[in-house]
Steps between C-alpha positions, in 0.01 A plus 500: 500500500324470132506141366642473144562264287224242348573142358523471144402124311816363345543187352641294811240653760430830609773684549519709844655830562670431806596869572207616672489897495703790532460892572729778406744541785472806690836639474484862563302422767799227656126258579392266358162587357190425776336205294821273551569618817388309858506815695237745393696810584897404443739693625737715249856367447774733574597704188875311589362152381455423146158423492518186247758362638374539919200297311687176407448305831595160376848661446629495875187280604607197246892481589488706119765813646733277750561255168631820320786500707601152299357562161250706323428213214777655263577242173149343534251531235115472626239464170157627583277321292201792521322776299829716421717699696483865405793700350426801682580516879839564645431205739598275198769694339750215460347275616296355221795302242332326292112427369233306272148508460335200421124593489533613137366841617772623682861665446799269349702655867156335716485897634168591387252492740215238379129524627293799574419406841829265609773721307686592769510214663826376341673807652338432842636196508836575323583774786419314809770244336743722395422848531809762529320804650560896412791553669701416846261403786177617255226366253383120503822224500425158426584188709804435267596827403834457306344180347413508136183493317371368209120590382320257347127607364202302509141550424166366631184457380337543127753774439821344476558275131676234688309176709609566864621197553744540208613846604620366867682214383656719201598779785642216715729363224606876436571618830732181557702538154572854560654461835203512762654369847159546653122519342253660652110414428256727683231357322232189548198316405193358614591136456769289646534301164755654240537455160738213390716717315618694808653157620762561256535855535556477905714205440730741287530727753545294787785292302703782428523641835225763515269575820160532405324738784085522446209663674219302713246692374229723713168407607421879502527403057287199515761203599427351793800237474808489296505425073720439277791633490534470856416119494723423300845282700810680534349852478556737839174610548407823702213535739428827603451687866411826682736737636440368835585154376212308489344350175330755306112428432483677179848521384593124509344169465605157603661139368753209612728638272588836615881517618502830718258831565607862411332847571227481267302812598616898522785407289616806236531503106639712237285526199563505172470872500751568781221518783527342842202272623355290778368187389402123668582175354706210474559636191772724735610237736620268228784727414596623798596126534665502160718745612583357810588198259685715269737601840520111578691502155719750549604386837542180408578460125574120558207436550241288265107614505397248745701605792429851407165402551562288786705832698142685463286240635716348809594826625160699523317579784265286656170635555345413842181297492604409150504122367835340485695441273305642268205678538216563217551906602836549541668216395893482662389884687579837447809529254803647651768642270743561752538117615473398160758675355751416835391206659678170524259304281586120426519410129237339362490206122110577437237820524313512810234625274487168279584343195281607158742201325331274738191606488474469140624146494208437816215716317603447117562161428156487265693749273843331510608165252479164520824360741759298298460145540786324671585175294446162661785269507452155299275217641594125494208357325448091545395316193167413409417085441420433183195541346213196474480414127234634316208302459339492153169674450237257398163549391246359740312339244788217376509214683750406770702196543264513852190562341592222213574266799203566723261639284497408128644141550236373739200669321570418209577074668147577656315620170641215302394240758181623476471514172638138465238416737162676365615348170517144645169568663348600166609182365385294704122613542532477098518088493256472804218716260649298179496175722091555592440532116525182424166311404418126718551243336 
């Protein structure tokens, strides 16, 4: 199978196109064509089997045909936040109620394809999800096929006039003010780390209600473990598998935070341009999951995001060999629409899959305000003694009633004594000399 689909630089990381290829499907010949198929020589399909439709495996495989008998996703709204879904095939004749483009180089309906090389991707995606074939038992059907759709363009890469990071939270905000129920995201990047101003555009959609299903990514496209979106808490994120069951090599990667795995390879697309192809990717297995959500709505109206969520992920297959609870491959297992749709799930207060409102208070808190302070009650404060008089500042060189008293007074007794005394002295060796004057007589 050719390998399409190279990643582009963006702004928050390399962005990865996690739908891996895709070939015309051979529909005249009812095969599909050699380079996608396992068997080198298939064997025709009777001319009594729509050829398309005989392809869709994860239909009767995934519990996808016995949850038709309860609903078929009717009154749900599922936003694919991708590169357009086209105007012209009958798959999506409507389907497709309402639209926005917010690349600044699409169309104002979001059904222009954008890209040279990922254009059709939007429509791959869109018709997996939603999809309402040609006619009775013919052409491709989606998971959820009386569900609505609402296309929502994007762009990557130097083309588009609007930052990435800017255009996903814008799409987010849109999708969940015009009525999305579900959001699908087939779309990753190469780092686990988002952008700070998705915290607020997740929180939007995960306060008002709305299930936010995203793609693992494939290692086949250069991601060898989940990124942002699909790190983000509260998110359903979608690993993908084989049609045998087992973890696809190319066609899926791994992370703690995938919820459930979905066919990820041989899955079918309608392009833009009305054709039919094969193509790999998680890109595929995300909304096969967001339809299966989209049924969980209609089944069970009542029902708030996180125990839509929580239907999908306790009621999937487990996967022998595979850690428990959660393994880094398939997460909960293999979805199963069937059980989630009909089983007798207990109701749950919190998403399995996290909480992005307590995240941000964990992983934010350098971005957030100073706490208020909490006023102290009064303190009982004894009084202080009174204060020691002030002494007066003398200079040190007056004299002190101490230095008067012991200094002054008995030098200055001391050097009048002594005077006294040299003057007697003086006087008296005066008469002795006057006294040896006189002459004999």
């Amino acid at each position: 199978m050719r390998r399409a689909g190279a990643g582009r630089m963006i702004a928050l990381g390399r962005w990865i196109g996690v739908g891996l290829a895709a070939v015309t499907l051979a529909v005249t010949l009812g095969v599909a064509p050699a380079s996608a198929a396992t068997d080198p020589s298939p064997s025709p399909v009777p001319s009594s089997v729509d050829p398309v439709r005989d392809a869709q495996y994860w239909l009767a495989d995934y519990g996808i045909e016995d949850a038709w008998r309860t609903t078929r996703g009717a009154g749900v709204r599922i936003a694919v936040i991708d590169t357009g879904i086209g105007r012209g095939p009958v798959e999506f004749q409507g389907a497709v109620v309402a639209g926005t483009d917010v690349s600044g180089i699409g169309s104002a309906d979001g059904r222009t394809p954008i890209g040279a090389v990922d254009g059709n991707h939007g429509s791959w995606v869109a018709s997996l999800a939603a999809a309402r074939g040609t006619g009775p038992g013919t052409g491709m059907i989606g998971v959820a096929p009386e569900a609505e759709l609402m296309a929502v363009s994007v762009g990557f890469g130097s083309a588009a006039t609007v930052p990435f990071v800017e255009q996903i939270a814008e799409a987010i905000r849109w999708s969940v003010d015009n009525g999305a129920d579900v959001i699908n995201m087939s779309l990753t990047t190469n780092t686990p780390d988002w952008d700070p101003s998705w915290d607020d555009a997740f929180l939007y959609a995960f306060e008002n209600d709305v299930v936010v299903v995203v793609a693992a990514g494939n290692r086949g496209s250069g991601t060898t473990a989940v990124g942002a979106p699909a790190t983000i808490p509260g998110v359903l994120t979608v690993g993908g598998v084989d049609p045998r069951g087992r973890a696809s090599v190319e066609a899926s990667t791994q992370g703690i935070t995938i919820g459930v795995a979905a066919p990820s390879e041989r899955l079918l697309g309608v392009s833009a341009d009305g054709r039919v192809v094969v193509w790999d990717g998680t890109s595929g297995a995300a909304p096969i999951v967001a339809g299966v959500a989209a049924l969980v709505r209609a089944a069970h109206p009542d029902l708030d995001a996180a125990n839509v969520i929580n239907r999908i992920v306790s009621t999937a297959r487990p996967v022998a060999g595979a850690e428990q609870p959660v393994d880094p491959l398939y997460g909960r297992g293999l979805v199963d629409a069937a059980a989630a749709v009909r089983a007798d799930v207990p109701a749950v207060t919190a998403n399995p899959m996290g909480s992005l409102s307590e995240w941000i208070r964990l992983y934010r808190r350098a971005d957030s305000g100073p706490a208020p302070s909490v006023p102290s009650e009064p303190v009982e404060i004894e009084p202080l003694p009174p204060a020691d008089a002030a002494e007066r500042a003398v200079s040190p060189l007056l004299p002190t009633g101490e230095t008067v008293l012991y200094g002054t007074l008995p030098l200055t007794l001391l050097t009048t004594t002594a005077i006294l005394f040299t003057l007697g002295v003086t006087a008296a060796v005066r008469r002795i000399r006057l006294a040896s004057r006189t002459p004999s007589r």
